[in-house]
C-alpha positions in Angstrom: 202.7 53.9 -41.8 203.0 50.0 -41.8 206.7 50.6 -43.5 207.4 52.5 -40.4 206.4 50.5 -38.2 208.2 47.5 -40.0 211.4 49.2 -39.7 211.0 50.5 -36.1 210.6 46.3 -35.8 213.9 45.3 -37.1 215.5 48.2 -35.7 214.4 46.9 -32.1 215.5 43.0 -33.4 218.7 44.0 -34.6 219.5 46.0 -31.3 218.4 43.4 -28.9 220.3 40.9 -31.3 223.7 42.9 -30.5 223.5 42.4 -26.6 224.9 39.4 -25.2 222.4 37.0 -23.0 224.6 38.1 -19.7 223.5 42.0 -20.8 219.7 41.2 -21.3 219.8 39.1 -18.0 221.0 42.5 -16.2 218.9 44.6 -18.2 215.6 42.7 -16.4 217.7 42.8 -13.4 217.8 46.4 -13.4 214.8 47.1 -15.1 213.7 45.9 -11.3 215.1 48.6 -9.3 213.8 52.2 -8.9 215.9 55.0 -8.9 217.4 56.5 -5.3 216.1 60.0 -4.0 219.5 61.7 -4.0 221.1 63.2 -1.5 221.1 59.7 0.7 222.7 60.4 4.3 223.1 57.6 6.7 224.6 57.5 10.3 225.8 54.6 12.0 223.4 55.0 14.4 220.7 55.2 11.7 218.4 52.4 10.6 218.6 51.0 7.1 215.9 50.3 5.5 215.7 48.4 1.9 212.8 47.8 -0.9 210.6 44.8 -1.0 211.3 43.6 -4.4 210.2 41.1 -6.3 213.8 39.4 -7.5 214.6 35.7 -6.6 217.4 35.5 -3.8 219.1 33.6 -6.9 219.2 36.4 -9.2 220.0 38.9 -6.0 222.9 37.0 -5.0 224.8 36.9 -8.7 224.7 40.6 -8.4 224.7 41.9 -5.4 227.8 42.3 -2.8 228.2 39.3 -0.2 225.9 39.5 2.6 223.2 41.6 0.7 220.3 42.6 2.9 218.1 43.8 0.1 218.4 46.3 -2.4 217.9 50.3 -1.2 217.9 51.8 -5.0 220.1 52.7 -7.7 221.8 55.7 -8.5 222.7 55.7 -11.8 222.1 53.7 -15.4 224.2 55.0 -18.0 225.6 52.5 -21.5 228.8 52.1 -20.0 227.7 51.3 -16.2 225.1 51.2 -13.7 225.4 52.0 -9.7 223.2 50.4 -7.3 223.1 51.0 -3.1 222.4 47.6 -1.2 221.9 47.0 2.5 224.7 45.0 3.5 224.9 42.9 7.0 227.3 43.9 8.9 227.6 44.1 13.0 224.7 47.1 11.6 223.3 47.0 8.1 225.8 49.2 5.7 224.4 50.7 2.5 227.4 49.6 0.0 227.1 51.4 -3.7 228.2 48.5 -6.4 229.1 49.5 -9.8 229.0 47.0 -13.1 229.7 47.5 -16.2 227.3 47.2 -19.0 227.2 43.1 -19.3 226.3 43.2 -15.5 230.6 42.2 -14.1 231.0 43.9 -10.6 233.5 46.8 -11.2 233.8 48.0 -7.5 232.1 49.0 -4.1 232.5 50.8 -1.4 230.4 51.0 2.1 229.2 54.4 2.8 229.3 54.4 6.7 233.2 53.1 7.2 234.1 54.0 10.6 235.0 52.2 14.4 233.2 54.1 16.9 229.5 54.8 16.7 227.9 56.1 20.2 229.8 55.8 23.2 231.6 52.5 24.8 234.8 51.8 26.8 237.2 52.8 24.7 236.1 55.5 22.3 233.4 57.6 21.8 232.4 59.4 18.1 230.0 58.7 15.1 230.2 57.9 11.7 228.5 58.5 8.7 228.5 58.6 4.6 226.8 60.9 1.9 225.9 60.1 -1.8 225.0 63.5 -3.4 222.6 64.4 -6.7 226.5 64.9 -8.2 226.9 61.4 -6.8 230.0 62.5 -5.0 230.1 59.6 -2.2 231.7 61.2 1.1 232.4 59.3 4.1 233.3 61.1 7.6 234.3 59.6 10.5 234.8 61.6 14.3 235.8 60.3 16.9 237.9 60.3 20.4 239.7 57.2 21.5 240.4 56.7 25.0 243.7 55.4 26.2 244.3 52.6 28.6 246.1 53.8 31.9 248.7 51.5 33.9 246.0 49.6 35.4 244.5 48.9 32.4 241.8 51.3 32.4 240.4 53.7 29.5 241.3 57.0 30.6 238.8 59.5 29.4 241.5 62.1 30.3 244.2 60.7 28.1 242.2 60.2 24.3 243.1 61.6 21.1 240.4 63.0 18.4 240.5 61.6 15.2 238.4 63.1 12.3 238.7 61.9 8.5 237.0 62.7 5.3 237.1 60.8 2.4 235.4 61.9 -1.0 235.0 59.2 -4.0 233.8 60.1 -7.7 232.1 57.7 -9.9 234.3 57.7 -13.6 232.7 57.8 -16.5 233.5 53.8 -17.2 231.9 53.2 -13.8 235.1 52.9 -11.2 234.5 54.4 -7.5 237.6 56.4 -7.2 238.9 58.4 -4.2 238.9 62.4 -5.3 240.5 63.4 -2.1 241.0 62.3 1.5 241.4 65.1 4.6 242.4 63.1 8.0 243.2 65.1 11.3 244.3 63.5 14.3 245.1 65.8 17.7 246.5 64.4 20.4 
C-alpha cells in the first residue's frame, strides 16, 4: 500500500512539474470559478448579475476583458481551453464569454447582447438579446425598427425599416469563438 501511495506521489510531482508557473497561476484562478447553469439568456433590458468572489482585483484584471464587472461563471474547462462569462460595463452591464488557452493567454470574446436599440427612444424602437446553450452554441439576435428623419428633421414613425439579425458562434475544439452562421433581414 505505502509503494502505492509513493508512486501516486511522484506521479502528482512530475505532473505539476510539467506545467509552467503562468498555467498553475490560472489553474488557482479557475479553480475559483463555478460552473454556469446552461442555457444563459440575457436581454438588454435584463439585469446582470455577477458572483461575489473571493479573487483580488489584481488577479481579475490579468484575466478578465477590460472593464470587467465581476465574473458570472464559466462554461467550460477542457486541456486545451477554458470559457468563462464576465459582466462587462458598458452603457448596461454585457455578459462577454472569454476563451484562453491552457497557460491562461486570452484567445477571444465576444459580448452576448450586441445590438443598438433596446426599448423605445426617438429614433428606433426594438430589443436585443444573446443565448449560450448546454451545446454552448452562443446566438445573438437583434430586432428592431428604425425610424427615419422627415424634412424637418423629425423621426417619422411612418417611414422606418425593420431590421432583424441572427448570429450563431461555436466554440472550436482549441478554444476559438467562431461564427457558424449569420441570418440578417432588413424590410423596408
Amino acid at each position: 500500500m505505502k509503494k502505492i501511495s509513493l508512486l501516486f506521489s511522484v506521479c502528482c510531482v512530475m505532473v505539476a512539474c510539467n506545467q509552467s508557473p503562468k498555467s498553475r497561476a490560472f489553474d488557482a484562478f479557475k479553480k475559483k470559478i463555478p460552473m454556469l447553469k446552461l442555457p444563459y439568456k440575457k436581454a438588454c433590458s435584463d439585469t446582470v448579475g455577477y458572483l461575489k468572489l473571493n479573487i483580488p482585483d489584481s488577479i481579475l484584471k490579468k484575466y478578465a476583458p477590460p472593464g470587467t464587472t465581476g465574473i458570472i461563471g464559466m462554461i467550460k474547462d477542457t486541456d486545451f481551453y477554458t470559457a468563462i462569462v464576465y459582466s462587462v460595463k458598458g452603457d448596461i452591464d454585457y455578459p462577454v464569454v472569454q476563451t484562453y488557452n491552457a497557460e491562461g493567454d486570452s484567445l477571444n470574446n465576444i459580448g452576448i447582447m450586441e445590438g443598438t436599440c433596446c426599448g423605445n427612444s426617438a429614433n428606433c424602437s426594438g430589443t436585443f438579446w444573446g443565448e449560450i446553450s448546454k451545446d454552448l452554441t452562443i446566438s445573438l439576435h437583434d430586432s428592431e425598427k428604425v425610424f427615419e428623419m422627415d424634412k424637418a428633421g423629425n423621426y417619422s414613425t411612418i417611414k422606418f425599416k425593420n431590421i432583424n439579425n441572427t448570429q450563431v458562434y461555436n466554440i472550436t475544439n482549441d478554444g476559438y469563438l467562431r461564427l457558424k452562421n449569420a441570418g440578417s433581414g432588413a424590410v423596408k
